[in-house]
C-alpha positions in Angstrom: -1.5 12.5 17.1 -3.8 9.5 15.5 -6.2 7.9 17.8 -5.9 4.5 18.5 -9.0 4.1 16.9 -8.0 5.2 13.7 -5.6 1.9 13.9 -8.4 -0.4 12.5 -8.3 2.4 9.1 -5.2 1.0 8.3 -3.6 4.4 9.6 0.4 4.0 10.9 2.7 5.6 13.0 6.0 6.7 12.6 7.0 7.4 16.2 5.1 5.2 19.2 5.9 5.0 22.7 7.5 1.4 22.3 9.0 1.6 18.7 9.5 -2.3 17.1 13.0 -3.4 17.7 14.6 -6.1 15.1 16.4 -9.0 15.9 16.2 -9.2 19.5 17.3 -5.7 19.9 17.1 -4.3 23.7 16.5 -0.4 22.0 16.2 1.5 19.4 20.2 2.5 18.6 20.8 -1.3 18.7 18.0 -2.1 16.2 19.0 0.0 14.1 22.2 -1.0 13.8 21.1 -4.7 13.6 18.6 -3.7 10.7 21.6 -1.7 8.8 24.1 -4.6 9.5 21.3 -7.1 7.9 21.0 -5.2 4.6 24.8 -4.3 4.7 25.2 -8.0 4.0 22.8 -8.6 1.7 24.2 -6.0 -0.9 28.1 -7.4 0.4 26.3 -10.5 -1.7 25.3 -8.3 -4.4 28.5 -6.5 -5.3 28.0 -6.4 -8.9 25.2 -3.9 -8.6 25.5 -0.1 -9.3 26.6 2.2 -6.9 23.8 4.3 -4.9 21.3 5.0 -2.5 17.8 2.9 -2.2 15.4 4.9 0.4 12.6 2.5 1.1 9.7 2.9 2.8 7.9 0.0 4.4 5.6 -0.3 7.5 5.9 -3.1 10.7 2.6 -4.3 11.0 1.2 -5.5 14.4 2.3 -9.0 14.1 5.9 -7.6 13.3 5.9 -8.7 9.5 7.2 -6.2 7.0 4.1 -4.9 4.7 3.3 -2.0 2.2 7.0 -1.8 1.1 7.4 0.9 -1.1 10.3 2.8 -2.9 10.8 6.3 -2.6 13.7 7.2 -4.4 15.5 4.4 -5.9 18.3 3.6 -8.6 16.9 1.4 -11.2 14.3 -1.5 -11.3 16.6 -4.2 -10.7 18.6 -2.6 -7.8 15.3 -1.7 -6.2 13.5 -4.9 -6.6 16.3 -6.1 -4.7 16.1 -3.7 -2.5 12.4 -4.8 -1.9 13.3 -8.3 -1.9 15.9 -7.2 1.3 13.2 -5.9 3.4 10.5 -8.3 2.2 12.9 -11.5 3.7 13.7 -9.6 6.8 12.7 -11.8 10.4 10.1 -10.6 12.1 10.2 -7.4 14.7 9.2 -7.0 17.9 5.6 -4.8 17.3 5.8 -1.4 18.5 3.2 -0.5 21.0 1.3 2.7 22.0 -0.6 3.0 25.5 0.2 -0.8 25.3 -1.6 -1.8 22.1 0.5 -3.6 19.5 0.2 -1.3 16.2 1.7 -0.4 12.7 5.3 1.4 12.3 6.6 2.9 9.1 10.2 3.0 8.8 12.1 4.9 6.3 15.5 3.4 5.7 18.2 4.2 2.9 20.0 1.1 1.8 23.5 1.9 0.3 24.6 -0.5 -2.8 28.3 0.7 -3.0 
């Protein structure tokens, strides 16, 4: 486990006792949902796009802004700099917390351009 210390490195966690929730989620099954109905619409709006599978990478910072998007396996450059562009638009989260200090989240996520 990281110390909370190693927070103010710039170090992130993937699972936290209070994990950021999107959209005014109540939990963790409904924010996902809510975060896979968001980008579902944004490639509905893309349709013209090749088919595939984006997996992003991208941390919720302490403030609950999405930062250090990055992709990890994508399809080309202009279906993943959409794919960026989706997360980098996204509202803001609800921080996660650990022993009740706001802190940084990365998320994985595969975005699915059909």
């Amino acid at each position: 486990m990281i110390d909370l210390e190693d927070q103010a490195s710039g170090d992130k966690y993937t699972i936290v006792e209070e994990m950021p929730l999107f959209d005014g989620a109540i939990d963790q099954d409904e924010s996902n949902k809510k975060v896979n109905n968001y980008l579902e619409k944004g490639v509905k709006s893309d349709r013209h796009y090749k088919k595939g599978t984006v997996f992003i990478s991208f941390v919720v910072n302490q403030d609950g802004r999405t930062e250090n998007i990055k992709i990890l396996r994508g399809i080309n450059d202009k279906i993943d700099a959409k794919a960026i562009k989706y997360i980098s638009e996204m509202p803001d989260w609800k921080a996660g917390e650990q022993r009740g200090k706001k802190i940084k989240v990365q998320y994985t996520f595969p975005i699915k351009f059909k």
